[in-house]
DOLOMI-107374 format. One record per atom (N, C-alpha, C): residue in one letter; x, y, z. Coordinates in pm, whole numbers, plus 50000, padded with zeros to 5 digits. Example, Ala and Ser with C-alpha at 12.3 -4.5 7.8 and 13.67 -1.06 7.14 Angstrom:
% DOLOMI-107374
A513194943150780;A512304955050780;A513204967050780;S512854977550708;S513674989450714;S512905000350787;
END
This chain:
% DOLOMI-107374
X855435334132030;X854595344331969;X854145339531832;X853035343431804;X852635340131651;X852195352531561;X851195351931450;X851215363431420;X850035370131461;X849105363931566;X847155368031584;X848255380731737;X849375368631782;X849465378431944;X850135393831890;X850815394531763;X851525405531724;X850555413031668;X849605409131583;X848345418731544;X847355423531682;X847465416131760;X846555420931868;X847215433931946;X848575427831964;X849315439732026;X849615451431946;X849265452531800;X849415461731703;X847905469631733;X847435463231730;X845535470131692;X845105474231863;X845875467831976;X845305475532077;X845995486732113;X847765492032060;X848255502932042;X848075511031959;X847375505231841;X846775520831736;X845195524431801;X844835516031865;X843225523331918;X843325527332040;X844325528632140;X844505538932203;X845415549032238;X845425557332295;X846135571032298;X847385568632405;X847015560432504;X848275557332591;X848795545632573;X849625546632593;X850985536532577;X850315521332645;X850035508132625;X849475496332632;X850265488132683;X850185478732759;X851215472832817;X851455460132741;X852125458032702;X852995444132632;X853275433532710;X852805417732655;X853275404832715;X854775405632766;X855245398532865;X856415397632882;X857245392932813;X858085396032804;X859605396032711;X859005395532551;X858345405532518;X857505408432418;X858585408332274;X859745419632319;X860735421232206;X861475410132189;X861935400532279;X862625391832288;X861905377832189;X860495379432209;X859215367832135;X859385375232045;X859205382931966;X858935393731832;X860295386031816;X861735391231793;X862555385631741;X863085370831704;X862415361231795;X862385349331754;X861475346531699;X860385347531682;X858715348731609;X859495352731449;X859865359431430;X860475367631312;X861965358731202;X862555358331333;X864045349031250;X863405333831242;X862245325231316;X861355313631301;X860835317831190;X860315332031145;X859795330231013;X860515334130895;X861795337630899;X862605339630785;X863065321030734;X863755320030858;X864265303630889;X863205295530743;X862145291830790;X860685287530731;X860875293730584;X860685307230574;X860835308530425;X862015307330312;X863115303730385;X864245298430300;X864235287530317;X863545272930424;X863675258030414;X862505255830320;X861235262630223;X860505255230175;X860915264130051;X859675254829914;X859715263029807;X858335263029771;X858315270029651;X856975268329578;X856085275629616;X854455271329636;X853565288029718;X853415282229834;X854635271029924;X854485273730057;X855515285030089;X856615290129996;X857805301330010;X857135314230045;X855745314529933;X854995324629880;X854805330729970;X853825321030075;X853375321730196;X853735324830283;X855445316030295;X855885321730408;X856435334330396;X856735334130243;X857655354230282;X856495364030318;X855275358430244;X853955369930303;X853755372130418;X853785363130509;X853945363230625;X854985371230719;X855815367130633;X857105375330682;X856765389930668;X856845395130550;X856595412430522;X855415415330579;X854215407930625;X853015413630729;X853725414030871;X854305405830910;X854605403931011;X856125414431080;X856915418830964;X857965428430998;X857435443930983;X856385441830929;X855475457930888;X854585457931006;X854055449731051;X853655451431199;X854015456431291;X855385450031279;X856415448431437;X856825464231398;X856985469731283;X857705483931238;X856535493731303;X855435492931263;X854285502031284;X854275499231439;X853825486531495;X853895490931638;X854845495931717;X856015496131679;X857275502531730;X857735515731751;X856815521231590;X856915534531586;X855825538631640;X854535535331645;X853845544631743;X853585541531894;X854975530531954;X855295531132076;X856265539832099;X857145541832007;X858235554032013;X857635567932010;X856895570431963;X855995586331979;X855125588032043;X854645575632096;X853985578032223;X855035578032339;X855945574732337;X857185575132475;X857715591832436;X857605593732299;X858565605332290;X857605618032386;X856295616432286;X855715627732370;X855015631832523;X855135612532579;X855275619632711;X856165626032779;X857485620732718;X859055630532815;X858655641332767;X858245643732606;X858125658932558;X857715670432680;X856235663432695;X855145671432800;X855055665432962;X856045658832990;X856815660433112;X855365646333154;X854775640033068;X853365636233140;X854135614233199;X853845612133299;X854115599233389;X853665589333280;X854735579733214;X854635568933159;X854125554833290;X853075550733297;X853275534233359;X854235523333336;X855105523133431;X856365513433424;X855935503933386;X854725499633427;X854275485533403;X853905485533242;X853665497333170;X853445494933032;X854675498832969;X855735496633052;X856775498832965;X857885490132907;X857985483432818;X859035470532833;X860595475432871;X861245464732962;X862755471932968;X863535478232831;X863325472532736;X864025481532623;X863745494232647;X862125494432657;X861675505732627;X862045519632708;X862485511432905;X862435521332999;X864035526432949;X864995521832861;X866315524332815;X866055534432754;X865445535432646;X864615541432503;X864695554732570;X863255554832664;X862635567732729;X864135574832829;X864865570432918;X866185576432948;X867165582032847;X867185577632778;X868205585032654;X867415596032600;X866325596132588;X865035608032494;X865205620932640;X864965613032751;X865155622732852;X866465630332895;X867925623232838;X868675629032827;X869045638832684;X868475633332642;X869015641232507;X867815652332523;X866965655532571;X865525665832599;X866865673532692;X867455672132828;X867735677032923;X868945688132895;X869755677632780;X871175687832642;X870145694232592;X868945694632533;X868505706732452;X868235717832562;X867355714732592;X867345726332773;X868185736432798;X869215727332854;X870835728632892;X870855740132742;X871125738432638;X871885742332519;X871055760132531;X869365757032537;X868475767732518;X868635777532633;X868845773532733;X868975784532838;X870785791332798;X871585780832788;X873165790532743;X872975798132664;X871765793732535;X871915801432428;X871595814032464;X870155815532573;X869265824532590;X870085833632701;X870895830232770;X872535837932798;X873225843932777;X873555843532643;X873995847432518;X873365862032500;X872245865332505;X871655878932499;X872145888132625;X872785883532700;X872925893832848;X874835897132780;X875275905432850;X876335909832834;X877065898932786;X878075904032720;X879295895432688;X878825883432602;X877915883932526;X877155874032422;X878325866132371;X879165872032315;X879915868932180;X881185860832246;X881315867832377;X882385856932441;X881865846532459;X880865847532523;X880145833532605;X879805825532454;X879465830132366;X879325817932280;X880475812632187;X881905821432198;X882565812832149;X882975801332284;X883255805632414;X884035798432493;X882975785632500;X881375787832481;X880485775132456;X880875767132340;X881105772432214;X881375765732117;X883235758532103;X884055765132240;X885115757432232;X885215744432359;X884015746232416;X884265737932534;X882895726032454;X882465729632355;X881715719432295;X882175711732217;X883565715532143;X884685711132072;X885655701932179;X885225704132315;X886235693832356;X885545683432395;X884365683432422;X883865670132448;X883425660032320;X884035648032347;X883935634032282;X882875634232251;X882545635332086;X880755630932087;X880965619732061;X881495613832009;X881055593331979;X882555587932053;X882025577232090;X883345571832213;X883265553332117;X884515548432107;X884525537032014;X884495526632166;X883765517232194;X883755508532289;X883495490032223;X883945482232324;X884055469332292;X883105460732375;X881665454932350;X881165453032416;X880725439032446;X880945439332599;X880995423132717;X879935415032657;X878815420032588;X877855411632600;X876785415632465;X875825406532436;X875245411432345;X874115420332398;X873935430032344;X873065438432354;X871955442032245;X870725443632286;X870185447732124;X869815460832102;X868965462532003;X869025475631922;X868875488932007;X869835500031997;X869315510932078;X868865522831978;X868245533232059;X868425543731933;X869055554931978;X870265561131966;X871105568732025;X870585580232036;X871625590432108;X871535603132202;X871305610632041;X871595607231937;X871625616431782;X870705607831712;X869425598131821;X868135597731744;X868705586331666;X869955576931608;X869895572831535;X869815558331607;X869285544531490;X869585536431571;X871035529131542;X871375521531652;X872675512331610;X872445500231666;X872935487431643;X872795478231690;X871905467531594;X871365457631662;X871875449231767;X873285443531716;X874065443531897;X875405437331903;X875695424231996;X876625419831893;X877035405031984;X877865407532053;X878305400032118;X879445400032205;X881005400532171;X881375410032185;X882955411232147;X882705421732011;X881805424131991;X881665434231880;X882545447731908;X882645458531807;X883375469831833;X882315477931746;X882305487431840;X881025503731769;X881335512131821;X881405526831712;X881195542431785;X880055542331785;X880005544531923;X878465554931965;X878385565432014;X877425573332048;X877515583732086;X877855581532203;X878225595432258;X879305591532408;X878235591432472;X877115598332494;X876175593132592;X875735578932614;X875585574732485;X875215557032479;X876415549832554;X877775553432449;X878365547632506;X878585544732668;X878725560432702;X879325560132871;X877885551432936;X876825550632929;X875925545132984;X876085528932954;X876535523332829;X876665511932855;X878285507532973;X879065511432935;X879955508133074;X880095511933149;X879145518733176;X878925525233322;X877675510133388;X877055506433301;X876415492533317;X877345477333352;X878235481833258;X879145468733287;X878855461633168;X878525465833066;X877935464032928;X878755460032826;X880095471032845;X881015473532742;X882155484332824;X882955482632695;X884475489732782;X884785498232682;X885655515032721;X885815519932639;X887285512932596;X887385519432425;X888995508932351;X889265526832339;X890695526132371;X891535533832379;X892675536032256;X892105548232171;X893215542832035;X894325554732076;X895725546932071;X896935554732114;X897245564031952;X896835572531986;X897625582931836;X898365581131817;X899695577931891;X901275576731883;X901655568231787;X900725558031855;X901235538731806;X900515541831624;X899615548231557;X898615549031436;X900265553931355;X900935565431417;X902025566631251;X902915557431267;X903145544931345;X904115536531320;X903875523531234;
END
């Protein structure tokens, strides 16, 4: 990748309204395109440095802007229920759009219990919701098989990228989906064994 194929793919996703389909292994070229140009601006000096860090901050402000208005264009089709083209979707991305669709499916889920809540017995039903919401694991600590890169979790945030053998809480949705992949394993901390 250089920087004409990253501006092209920038300027044909801000001039249209649907989501554009990306070269293959697009994120994978962006990240080496990127650490090739950090590399470059710490081996020279002088105004070839100049150059190359300019390059650099056009080139990471690119990759930022097209990212984010590939992310709000993914967001608001799950929003409005409207058919993304697989083919314009990079695999990160079809990860991306499953987690937005799960975390859309918990708000749902949350809005109809809430809207439950108004029929008899309100006040029970929302504490026994708010104690059975207290028992589920929101971030699960896992150890993961392989490197993986950046996600943006079930709480919107991002985490990552991870190498291999790394250790992270994530949210339990992330988590359980990566070893449910074969991704990563959950680590099991014994309470017992912590006061000895």
């Amino acid at each position: 990748m250089n920087y004409e194929e990253l501006f092209e793919a920038w300027r044909r996703e801000r001039k249209n309204r649907q989501l554009q389909p990306l070269p293959e292994n697009f994120y994978k070229n962006l990240g080496q395109y990127i650490k090739t140009l950090r590399e470059k601006a710490s081996r020279v000096e002088g105004i070839e440095r100049r150059l190359a860090e300019r390059e650099l901050e056009n080139a990471e402000n690119l990759a930022k802007s097209l990212m984010k208005t590939r992310f709000l264009k993914i967001m608001r089709c799950v929003i409005m229920k409207k058919p993304i083209p697989e083919e314009n979707l990079a695999p990160e991305e079809a990860e991306l759009r499953e987690h937005i669709q799960r975390v859309q499916e918990a708000f749902r889920s949350l809005l109809r219990r809430a809207l439950a809540l108004s029929e008899a017995g309100g006040k029970a039903k929302l504490e026994g919701l708010l104690e059975e919401a207290a028992k589920k694991p929101k971030r699960i600590l896992v150890r993961l098989l392989r490197d993986v890169p950046a996600i943006v979790g079930a709480d919107m945030r991002p985490y990552g990228p991870f190498k291999r053998e790394d250790v992270a809480v994530l949210p339990a949705e992330n988590a359980l989906a990566l070893v449910g992949r074969g991704v990563a394993v959950e680590v099991k901390i014994d309470e017992d064994a912590e006061g000895d």
